[in-house]
PDB file with one MODEL, atoms N, CA, C and O in Angstrom:
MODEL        1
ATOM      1  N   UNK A   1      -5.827  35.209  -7.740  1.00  0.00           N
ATOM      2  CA  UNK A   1      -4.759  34.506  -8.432  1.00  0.00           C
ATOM      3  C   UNK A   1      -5.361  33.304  -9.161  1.00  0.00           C
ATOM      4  O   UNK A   1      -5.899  32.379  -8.552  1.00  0.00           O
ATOM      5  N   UNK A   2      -5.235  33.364 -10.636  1.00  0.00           N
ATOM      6  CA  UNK A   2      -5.733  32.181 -11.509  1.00  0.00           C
ATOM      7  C   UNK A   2      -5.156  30.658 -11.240  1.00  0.00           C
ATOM      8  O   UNK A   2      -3.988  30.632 -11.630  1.00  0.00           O
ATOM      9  N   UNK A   3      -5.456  29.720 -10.853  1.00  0.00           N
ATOM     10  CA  UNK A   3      -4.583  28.222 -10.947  1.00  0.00           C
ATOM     11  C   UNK A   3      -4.515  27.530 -12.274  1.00  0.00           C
ATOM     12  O   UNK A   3      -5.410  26.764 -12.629  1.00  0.00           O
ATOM     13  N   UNK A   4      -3.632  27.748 -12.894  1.00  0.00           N
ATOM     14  CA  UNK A   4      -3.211  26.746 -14.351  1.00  0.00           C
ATOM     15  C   UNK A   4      -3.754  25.370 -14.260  1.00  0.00           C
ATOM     16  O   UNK A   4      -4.442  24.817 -15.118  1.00  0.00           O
ATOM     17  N   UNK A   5      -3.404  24.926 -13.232  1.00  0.00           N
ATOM     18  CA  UNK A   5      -3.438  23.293 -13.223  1.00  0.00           C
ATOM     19  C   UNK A   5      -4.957  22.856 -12.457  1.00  0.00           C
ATOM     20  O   UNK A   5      -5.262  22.815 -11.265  1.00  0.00           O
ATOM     21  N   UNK A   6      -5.641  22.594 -13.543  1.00  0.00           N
ATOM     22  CA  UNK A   6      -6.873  21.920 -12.718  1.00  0.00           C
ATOM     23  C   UNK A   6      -6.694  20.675 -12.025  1.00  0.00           C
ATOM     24  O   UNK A   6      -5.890  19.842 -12.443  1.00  0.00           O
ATOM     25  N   UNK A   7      -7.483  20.463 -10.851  1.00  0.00           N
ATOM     26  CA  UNK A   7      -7.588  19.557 -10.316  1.00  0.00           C
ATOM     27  C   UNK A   7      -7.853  17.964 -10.883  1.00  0.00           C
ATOM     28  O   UNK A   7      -8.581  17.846 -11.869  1.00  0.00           O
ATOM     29  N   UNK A   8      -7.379  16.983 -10.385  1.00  0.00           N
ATOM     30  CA  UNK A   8      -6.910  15.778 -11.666  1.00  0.00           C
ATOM     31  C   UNK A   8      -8.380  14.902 -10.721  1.00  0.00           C
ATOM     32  O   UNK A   8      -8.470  14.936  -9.494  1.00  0.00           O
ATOM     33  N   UNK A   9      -9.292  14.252 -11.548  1.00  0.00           N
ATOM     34  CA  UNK A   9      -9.985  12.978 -10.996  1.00  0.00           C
ATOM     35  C   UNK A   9      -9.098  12.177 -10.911  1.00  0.00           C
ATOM     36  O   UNK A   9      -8.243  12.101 -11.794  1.00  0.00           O
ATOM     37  N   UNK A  10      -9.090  11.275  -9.670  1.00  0.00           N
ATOM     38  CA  UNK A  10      -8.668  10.313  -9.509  1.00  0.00           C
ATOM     39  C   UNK A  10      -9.243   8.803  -9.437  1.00  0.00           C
ATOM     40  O   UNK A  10      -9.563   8.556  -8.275  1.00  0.00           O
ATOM     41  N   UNK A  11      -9.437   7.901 -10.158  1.00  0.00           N
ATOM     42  CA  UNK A  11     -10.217   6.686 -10.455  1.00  0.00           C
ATOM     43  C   UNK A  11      -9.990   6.092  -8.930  1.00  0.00           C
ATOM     44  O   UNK A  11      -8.788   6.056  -8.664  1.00  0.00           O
ATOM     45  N   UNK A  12     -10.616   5.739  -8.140  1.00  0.00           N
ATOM     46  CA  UNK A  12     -10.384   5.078  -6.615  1.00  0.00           C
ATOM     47  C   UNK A  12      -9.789   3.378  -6.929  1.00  0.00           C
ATOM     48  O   UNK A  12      -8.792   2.803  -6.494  1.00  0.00           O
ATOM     49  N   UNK A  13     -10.701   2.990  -7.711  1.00  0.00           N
ATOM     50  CA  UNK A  13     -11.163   1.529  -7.883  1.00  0.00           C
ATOM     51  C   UNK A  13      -9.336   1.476  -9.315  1.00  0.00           C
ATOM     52  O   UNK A  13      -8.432   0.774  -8.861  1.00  0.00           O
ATOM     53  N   UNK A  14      -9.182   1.796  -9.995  1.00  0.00           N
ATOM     54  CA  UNK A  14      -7.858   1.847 -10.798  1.00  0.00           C
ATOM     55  C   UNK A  14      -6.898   2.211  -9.832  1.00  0.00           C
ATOM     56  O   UNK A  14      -6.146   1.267  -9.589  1.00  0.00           O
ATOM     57  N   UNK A  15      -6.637   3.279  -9.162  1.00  0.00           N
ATOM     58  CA  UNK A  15      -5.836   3.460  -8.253  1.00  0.00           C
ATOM     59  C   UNK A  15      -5.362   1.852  -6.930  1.00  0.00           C
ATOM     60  O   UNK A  15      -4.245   1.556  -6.505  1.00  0.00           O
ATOM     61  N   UNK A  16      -6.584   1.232  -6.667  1.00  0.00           N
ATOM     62  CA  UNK A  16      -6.527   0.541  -5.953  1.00  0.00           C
ATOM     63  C   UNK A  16      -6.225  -0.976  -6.653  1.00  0.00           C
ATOM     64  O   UNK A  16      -5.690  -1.895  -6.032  1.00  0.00           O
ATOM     65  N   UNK A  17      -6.684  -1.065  -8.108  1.00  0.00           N
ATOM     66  CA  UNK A  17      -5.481  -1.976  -8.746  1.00  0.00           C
ATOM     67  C   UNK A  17      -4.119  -2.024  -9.127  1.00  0.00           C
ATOM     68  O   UNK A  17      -3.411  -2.983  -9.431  1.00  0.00           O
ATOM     69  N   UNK A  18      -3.876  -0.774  -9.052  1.00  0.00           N
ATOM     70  CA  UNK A  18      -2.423  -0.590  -9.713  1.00  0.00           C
ATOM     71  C   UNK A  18      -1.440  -1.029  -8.429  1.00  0.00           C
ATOM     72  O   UNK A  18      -0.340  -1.577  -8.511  1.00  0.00           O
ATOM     73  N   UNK A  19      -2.379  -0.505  -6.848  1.00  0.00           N
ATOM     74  CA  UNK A  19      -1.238  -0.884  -5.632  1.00  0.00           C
ATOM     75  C   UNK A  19      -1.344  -2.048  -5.232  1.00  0.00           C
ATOM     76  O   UNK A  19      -0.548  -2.500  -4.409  1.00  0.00           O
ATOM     77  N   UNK A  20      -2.498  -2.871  -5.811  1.00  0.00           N
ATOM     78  CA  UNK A  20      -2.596  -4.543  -5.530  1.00  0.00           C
ATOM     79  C   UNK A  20      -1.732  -4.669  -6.411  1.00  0.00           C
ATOM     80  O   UNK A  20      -0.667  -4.859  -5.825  1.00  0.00           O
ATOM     81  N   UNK A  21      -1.559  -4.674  -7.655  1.00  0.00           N
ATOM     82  CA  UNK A  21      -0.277  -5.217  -8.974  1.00  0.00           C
ATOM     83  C   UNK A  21       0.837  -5.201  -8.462  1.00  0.00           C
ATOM     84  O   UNK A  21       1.729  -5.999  -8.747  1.00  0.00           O
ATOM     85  N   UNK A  22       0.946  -4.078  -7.449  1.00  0.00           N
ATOM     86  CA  UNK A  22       2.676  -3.812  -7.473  1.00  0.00           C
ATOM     87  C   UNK A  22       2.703  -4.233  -6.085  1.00  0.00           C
ATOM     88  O   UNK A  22       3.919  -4.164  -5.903  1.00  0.00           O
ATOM     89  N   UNK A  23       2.323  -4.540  -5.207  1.00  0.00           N
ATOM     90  CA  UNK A  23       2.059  -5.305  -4.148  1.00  0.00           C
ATOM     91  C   UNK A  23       2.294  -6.602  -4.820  1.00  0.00           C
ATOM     92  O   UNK A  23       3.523  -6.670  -4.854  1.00  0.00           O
ATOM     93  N   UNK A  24       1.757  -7.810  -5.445  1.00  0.00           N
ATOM     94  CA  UNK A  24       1.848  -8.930  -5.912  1.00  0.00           C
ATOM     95  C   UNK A  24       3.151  -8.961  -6.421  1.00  0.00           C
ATOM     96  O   UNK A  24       3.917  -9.909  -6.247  1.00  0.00           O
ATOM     97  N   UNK A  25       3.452  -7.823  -7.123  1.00  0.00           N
ATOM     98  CA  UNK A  25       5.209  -8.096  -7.838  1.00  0.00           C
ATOM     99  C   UNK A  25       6.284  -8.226  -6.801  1.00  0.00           C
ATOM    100  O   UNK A  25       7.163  -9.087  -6.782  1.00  0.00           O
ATOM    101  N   UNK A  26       6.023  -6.885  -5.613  1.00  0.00           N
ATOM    102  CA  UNK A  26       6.953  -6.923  -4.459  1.00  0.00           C
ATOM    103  C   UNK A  26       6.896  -7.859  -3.433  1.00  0.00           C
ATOM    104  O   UNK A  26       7.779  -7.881  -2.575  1.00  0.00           O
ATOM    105  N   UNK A  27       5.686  -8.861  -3.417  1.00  0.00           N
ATOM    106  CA  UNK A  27       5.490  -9.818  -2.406  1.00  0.00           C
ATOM    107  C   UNK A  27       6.245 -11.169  -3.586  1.00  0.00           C
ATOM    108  O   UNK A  27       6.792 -12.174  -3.133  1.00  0.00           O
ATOM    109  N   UNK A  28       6.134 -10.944  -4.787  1.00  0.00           N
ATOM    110  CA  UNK A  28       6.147 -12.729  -5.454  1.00  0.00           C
ATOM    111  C   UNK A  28       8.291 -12.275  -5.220  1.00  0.00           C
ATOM    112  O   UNK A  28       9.050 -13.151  -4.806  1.00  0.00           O
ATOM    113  N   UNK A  29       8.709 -11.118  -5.516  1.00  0.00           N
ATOM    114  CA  UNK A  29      10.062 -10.718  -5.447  1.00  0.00           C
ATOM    115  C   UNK A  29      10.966 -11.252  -4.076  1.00  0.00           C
ATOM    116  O   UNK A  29      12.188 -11.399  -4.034  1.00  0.00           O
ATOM    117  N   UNK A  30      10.087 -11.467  -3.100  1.00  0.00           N
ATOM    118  CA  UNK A  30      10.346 -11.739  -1.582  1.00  0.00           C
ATOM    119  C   UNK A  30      10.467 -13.436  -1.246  1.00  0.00           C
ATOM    120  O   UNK A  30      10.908 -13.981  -0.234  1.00  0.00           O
ATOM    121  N   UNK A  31      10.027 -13.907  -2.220  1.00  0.00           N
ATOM    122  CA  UNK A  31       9.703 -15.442  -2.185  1.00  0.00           C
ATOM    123  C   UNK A  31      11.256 -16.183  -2.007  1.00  0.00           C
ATOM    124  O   UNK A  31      12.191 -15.997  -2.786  1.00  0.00           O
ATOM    125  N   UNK A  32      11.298 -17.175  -0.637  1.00  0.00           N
ATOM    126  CA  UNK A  32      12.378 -17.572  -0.422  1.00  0.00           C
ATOM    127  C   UNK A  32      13.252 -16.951   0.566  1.00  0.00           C
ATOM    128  O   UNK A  32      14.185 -17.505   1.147  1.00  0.00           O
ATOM    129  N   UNK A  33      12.851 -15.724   0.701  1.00  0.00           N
ATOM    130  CA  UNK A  33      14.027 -14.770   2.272  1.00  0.00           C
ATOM    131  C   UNK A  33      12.740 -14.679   3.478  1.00  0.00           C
ATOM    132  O   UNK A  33      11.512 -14.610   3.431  1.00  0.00           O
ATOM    133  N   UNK A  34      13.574 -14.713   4.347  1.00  0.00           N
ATOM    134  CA  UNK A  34      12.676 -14.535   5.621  1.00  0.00           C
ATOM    135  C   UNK A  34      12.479 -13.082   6.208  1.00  0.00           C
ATOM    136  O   UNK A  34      13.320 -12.185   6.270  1.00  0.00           O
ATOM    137  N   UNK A  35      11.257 -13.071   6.594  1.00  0.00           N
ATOM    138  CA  UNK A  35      10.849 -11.613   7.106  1.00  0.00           C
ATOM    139  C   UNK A  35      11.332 -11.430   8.416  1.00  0.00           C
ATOM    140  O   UNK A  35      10.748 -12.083   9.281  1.00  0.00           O
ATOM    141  N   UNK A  36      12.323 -10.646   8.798  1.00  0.00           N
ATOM    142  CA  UNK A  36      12.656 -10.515   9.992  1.00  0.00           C
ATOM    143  C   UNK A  36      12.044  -9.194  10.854  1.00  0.00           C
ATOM    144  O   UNK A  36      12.296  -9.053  12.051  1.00  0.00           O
ATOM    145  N   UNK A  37      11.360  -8.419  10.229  1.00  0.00           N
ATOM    146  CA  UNK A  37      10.559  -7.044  10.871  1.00  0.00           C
ATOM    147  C   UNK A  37       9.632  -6.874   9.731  1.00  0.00           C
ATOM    148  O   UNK A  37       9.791  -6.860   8.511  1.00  0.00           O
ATOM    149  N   UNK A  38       8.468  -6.734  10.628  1.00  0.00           N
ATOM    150  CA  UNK A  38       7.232  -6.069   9.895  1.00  0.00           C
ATOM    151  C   UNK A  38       6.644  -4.698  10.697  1.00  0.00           C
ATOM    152  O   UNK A  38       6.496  -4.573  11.912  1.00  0.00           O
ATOM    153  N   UNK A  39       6.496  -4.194  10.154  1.00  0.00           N
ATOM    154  CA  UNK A  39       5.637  -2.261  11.409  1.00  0.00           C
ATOM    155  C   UNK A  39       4.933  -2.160  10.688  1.00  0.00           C
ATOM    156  O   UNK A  39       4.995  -2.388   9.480  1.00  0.00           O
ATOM    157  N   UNK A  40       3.894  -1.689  11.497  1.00  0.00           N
ATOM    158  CA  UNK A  40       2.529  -1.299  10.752  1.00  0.00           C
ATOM    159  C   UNK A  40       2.628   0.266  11.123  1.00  0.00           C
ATOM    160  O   UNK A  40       2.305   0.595  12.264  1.00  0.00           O
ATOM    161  N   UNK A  41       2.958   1.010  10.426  1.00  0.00           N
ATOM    162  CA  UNK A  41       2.836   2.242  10.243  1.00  0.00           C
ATOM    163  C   UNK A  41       1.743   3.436  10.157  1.00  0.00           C
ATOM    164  O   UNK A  41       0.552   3.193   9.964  1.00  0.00           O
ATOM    165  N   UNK A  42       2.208   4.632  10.304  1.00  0.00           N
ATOM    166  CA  UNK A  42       0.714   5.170  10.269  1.00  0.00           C
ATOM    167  C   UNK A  42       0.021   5.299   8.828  1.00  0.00           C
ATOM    168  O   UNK A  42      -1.197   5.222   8.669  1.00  0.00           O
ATOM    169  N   UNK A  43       1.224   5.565   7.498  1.00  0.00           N
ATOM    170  CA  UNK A  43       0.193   5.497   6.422  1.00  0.00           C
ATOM    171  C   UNK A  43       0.769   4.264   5.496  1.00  0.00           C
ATOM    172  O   UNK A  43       0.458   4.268   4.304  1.00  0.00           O
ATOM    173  N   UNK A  44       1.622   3.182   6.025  1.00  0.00           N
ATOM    174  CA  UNK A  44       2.283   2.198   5.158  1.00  0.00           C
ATOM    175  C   UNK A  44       2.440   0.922   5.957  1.00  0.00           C
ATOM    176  O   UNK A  44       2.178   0.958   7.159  1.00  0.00           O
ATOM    177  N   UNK A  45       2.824  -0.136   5.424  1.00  0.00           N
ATOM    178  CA  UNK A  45       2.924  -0.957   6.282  1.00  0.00           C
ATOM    179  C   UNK A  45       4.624  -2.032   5.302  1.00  0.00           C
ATOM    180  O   UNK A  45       4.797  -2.692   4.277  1.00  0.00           O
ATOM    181  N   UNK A  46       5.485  -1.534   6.561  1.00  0.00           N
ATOM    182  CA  UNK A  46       6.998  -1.731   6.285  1.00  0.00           C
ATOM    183  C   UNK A  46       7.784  -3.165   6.320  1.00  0.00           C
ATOM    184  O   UNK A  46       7.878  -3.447   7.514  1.00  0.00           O
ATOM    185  N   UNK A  47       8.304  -4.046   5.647  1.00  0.00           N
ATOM    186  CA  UNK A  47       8.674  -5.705   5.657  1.00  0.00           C
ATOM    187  C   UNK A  47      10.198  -5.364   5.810  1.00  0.00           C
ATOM    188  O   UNK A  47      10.678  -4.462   5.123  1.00  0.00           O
ATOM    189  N   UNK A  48      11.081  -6.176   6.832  1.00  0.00           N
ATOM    190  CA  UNK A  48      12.290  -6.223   6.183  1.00  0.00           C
ATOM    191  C   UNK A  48      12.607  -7.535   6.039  1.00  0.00           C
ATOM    192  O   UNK A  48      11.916  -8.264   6.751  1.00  0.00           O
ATOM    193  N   UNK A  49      13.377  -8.064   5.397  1.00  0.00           N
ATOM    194  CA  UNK A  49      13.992  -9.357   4.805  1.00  0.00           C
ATOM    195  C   UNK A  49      15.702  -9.472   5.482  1.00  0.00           C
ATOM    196  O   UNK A  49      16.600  -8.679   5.762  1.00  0.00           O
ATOM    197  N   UNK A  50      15.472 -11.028   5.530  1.00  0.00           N
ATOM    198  CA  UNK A  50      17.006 -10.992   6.326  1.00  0.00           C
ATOM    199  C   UNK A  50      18.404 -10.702   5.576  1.00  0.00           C
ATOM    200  O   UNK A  50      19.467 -10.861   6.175  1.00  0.00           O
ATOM    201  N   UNK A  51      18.346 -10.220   4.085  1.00  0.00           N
ATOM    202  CA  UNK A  51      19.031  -9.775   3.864  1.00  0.00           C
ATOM    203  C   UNK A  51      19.119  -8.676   3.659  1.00  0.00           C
ATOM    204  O   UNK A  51      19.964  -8.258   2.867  1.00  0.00           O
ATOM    205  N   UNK A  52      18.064  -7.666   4.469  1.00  0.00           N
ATOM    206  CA  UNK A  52      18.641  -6.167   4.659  1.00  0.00           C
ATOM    207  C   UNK A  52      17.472  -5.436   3.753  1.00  0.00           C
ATOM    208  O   UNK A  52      17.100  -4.275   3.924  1.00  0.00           O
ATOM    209  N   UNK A  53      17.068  -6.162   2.958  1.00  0.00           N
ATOM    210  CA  UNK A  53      16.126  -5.154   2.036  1.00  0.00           C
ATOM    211  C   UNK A  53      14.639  -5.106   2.838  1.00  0.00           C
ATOM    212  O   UNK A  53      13.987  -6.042   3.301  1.00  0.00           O
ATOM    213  N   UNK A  54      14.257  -3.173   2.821  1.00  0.00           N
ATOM    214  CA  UNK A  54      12.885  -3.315   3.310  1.00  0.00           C
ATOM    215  C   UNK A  54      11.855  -3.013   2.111  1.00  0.00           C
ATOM    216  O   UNK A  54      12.232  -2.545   1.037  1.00  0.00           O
ATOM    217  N   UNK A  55      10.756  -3.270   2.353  1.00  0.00           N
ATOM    218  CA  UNK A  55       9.769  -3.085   1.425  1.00  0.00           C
ATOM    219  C   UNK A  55       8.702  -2.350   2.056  1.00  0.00           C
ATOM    220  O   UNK A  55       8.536  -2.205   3.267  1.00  0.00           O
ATOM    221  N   UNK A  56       7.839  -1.803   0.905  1.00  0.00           N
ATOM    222  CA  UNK A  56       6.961  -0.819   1.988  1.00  0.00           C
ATOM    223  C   UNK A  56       5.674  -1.386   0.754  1.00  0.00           C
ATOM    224  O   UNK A  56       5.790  -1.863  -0.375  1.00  0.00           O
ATOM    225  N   UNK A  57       4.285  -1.010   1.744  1.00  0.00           N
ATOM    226  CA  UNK A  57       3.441  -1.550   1.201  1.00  0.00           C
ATOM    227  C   UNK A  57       2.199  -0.502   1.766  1.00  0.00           C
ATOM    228  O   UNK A  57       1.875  -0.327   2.940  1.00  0.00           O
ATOM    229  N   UNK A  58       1.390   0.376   0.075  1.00  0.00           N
ATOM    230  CA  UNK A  58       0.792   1.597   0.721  1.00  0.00           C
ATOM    231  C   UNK A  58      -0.903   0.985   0.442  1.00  0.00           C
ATOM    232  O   UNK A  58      -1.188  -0.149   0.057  1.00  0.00           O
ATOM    233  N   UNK A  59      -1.521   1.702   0.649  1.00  0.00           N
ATOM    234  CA  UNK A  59      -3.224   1.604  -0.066  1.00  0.00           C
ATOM    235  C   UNK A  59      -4.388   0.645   0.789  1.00  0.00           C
ATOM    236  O   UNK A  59      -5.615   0.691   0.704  1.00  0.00           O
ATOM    237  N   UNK A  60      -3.479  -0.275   1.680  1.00  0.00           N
ATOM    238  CA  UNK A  60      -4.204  -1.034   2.435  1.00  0.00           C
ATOM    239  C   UNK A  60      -4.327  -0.849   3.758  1.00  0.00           C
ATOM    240  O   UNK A  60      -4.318  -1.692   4.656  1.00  0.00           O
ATOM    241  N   UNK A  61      -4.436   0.237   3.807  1.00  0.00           N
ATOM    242  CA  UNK A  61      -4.625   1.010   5.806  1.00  0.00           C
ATOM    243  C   UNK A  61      -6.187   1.722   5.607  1.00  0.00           C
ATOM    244  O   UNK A  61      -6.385   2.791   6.185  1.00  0.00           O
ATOM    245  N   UNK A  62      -7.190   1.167   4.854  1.00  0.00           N
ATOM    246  CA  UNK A  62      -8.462   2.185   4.941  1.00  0.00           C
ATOM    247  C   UNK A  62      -9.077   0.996   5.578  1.00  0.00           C
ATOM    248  O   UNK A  62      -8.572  -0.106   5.362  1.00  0.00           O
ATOM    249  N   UNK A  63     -10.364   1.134   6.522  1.00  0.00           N
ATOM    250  CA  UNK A  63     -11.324   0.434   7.223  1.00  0.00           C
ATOM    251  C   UNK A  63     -12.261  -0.184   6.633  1.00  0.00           C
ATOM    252  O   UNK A  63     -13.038   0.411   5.887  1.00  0.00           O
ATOM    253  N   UNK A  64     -12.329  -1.334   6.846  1.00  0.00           N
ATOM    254  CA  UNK A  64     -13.618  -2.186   6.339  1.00  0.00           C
ATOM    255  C   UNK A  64     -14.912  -1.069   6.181  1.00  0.00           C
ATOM    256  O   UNK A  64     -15.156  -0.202   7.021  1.00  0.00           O
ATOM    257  N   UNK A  65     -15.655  -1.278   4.968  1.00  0.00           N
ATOM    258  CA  UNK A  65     -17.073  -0.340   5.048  1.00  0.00           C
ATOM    259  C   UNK A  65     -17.860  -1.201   6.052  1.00  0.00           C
ATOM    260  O   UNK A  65     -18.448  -0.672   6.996  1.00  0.00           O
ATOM    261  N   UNK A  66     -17.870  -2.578   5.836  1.00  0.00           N
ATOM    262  CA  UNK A  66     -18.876  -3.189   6.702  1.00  0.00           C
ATOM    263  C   UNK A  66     -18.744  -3.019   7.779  1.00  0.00           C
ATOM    264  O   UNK A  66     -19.786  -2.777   8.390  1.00  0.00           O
ATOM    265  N   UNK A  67     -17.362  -3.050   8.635  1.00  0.00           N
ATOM    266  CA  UNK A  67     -16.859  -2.523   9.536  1.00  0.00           C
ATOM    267  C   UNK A  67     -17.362  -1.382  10.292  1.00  0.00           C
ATOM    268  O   UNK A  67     -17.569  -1.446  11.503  1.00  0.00           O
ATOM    269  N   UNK A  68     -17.561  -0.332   9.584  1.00  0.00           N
ATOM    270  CA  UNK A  68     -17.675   0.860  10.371  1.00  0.00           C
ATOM    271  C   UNK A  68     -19.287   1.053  10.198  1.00  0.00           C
ATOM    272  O   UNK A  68     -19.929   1.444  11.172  1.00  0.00           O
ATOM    273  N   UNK A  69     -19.960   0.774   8.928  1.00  0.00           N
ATOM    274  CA  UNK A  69     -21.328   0.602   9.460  1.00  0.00           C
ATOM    275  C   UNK A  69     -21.598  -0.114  11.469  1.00  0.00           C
ATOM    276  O   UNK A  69     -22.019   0.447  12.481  1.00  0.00           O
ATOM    277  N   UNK A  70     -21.125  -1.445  11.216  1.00  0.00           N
ATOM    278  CA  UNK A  70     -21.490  -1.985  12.097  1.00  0.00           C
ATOM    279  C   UNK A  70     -20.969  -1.349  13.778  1.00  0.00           C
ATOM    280  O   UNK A  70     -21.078  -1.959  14.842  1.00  0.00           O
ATOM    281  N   UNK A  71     -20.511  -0.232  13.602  1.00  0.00           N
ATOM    282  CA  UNK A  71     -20.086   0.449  14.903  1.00  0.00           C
ATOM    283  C   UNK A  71     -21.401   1.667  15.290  1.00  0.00           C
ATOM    284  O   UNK A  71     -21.316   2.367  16.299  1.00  0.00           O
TER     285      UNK A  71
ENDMDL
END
């Protein structure tokens, strides 16, 4: 069976600016309400605000490199 859709490169280092950008927008958006729950999740890490809104925050759950050398 032929696959139409080739496989896409994915830039690591672009990928990993675009979720710092939108991280900075959803953290500067939060400024002024209090965090009443934070979970660290298995692939996200979840905020809620005391007025009910949660936020989710992805890309920053991978391990220090220096880190795991040093194990």
């Amino acid at each position: 069976m032929k696959d139409d859709h080739p496989l896409l490169e994915i830039d690591s280092e672009a990928l990993r600016a675009a979720e710092f950008m939108q991280a900075q927008e959803l953290l500067g958006g939060m400024v002024g309400r209090r965090i009443v729950s934070a979970q660290l999740e298995e692939t996200r890490i979840s905020i809620e605000t005391d007025d009910g809104s949660i936020y989710y925050f992805y890309g920053f759950m991978g391990e220090d490199a220096a880190e795991a050398e040093a194990e």
